[in-house]
VOMARGU-50842 format. One record per residue (C-alpha): x, y negated, z. Coordinates in steps of 0.001 Angstrom, whole numbers, padded with zeros to 6 digits, always signed. Layout:
N
XYZ;...
// end
This chain:
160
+000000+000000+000000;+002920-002303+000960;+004872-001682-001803;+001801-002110-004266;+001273-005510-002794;+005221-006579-003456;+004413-005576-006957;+001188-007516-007253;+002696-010300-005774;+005695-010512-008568;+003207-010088-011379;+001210-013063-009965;+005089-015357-009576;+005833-014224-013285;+002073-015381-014484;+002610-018684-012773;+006344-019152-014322;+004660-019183-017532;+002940-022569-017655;+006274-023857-016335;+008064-022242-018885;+006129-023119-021995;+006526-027268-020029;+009928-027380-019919;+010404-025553-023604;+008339-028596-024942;+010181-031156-023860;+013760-029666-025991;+013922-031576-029457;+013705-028777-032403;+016827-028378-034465;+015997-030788-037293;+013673-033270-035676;+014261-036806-036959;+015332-039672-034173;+012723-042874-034563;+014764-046112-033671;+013256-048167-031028;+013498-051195-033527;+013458-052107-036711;+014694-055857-038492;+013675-058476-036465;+012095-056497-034229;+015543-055483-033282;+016811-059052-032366;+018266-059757-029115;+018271-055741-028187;+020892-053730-026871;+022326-051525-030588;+022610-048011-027777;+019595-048905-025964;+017672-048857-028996;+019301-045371-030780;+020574-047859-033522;+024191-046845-032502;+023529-043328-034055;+023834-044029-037459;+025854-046980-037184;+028906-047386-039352;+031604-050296-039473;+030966-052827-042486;+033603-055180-041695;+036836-055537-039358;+038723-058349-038113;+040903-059806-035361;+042111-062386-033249;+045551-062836-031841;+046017-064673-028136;+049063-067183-027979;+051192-064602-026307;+051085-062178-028873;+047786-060081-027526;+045799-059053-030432;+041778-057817-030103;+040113-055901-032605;+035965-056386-033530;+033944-054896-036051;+031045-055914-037644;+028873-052982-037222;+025474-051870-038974;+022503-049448-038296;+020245-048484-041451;+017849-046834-039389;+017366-050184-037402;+017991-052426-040190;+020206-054568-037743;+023804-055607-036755;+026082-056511-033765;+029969-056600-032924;+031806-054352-030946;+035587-054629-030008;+037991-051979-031509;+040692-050053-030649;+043064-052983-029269;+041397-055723-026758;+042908-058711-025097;+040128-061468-023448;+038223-062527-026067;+034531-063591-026722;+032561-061647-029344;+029733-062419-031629;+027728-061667-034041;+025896-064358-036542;+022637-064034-039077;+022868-066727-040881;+020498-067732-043939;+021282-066289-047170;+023075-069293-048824;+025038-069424-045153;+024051-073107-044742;+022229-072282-041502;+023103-070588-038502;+019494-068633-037678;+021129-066868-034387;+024560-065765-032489;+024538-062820-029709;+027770-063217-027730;+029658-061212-024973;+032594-061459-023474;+034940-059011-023581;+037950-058653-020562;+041377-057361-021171;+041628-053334-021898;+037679-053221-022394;+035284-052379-024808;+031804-053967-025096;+029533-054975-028071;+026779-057480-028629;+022957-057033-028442;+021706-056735-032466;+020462-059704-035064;+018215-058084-037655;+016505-058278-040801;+016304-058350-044319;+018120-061248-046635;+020188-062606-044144;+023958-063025-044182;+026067-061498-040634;+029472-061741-039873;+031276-060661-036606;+033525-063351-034916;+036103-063181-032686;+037591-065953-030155;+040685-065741-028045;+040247-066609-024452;+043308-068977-023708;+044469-070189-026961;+039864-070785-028467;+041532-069384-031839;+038531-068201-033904;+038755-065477-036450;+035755-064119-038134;+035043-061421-041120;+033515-062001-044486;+029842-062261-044350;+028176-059015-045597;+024616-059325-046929;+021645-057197-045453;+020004-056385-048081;+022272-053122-049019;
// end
């Protein structure tokens, strides 16, 4: 009787592991299931590029760099998400104090439309929140702490 009980008992844990089960099974993506960006053009403006998922497809478009009076050099990159349809600028492999940016200007780059800035200490990476949008012009700037030397790269359109 006692042992028919333990095996009752077991049944009725195993039954009640199923619901669980089948719960936490439907919360793993399938292999193959597309990622949806949290933003999309102008939507994306003023938004963090990883917050978003816009860093996942991301690629560099343009790379520049900015040299500090005593020789320091810091690397940025203009970088670009098709999924988001937006920009920002990250610092690259080599980073002295510098300030960061990233500008959407209008596309005969007469007007400045917006700027997303960060500043970036010595040894650290960090990257701007996004501008975004279709038939705009963006470049990534870079300015040296001590010296205010400004370097930026060549404006890249957003329409490819």
């Amino acid at each position: 009787m006692e042992m028919e009980k333990s095996r009752r008992m077991k049944s009725l844990a195993k039954v009640a592991l199923v619901p669980l089960a089948a719960a936490v099974v439907s919360l793993v993506p399938l292999g193959g299931t597309a990622y949806a960006a949290g933003c999309n053009g102008t939507g994306c403006e003023n938004k963090g590029p990883v917050s978003m998922g816009c860093d996942r497809d991301a690629h560099t478009v343009l790379v520049g760099e900015v040299y500090s009076t005593a020789g320091g050099r810091t690397d940025f990159e203009l970088r670009w998400s098709n999924s988001c349809w937006a920009g920002w600028a990250r610092t690259g492999d080599s980073v002295y104090a510098a300030t960061i940016s990233v500008e959407k200007w209008n596309p005969d780059r007469t007007t400045l439309i917006s700027r997303r800035t960060v500043d970036v200490k010595d040894g650290r990476h960090d990257w701007t929140n996004m501008v975004g949008g279709k038939g705009y012009m963006v470049r990534a700037c870079g300015k040296e702490k001590t010296s205010g030397k400004l370097s930026c790269t060549p404006f890249a359109g957003t329409d490819s």
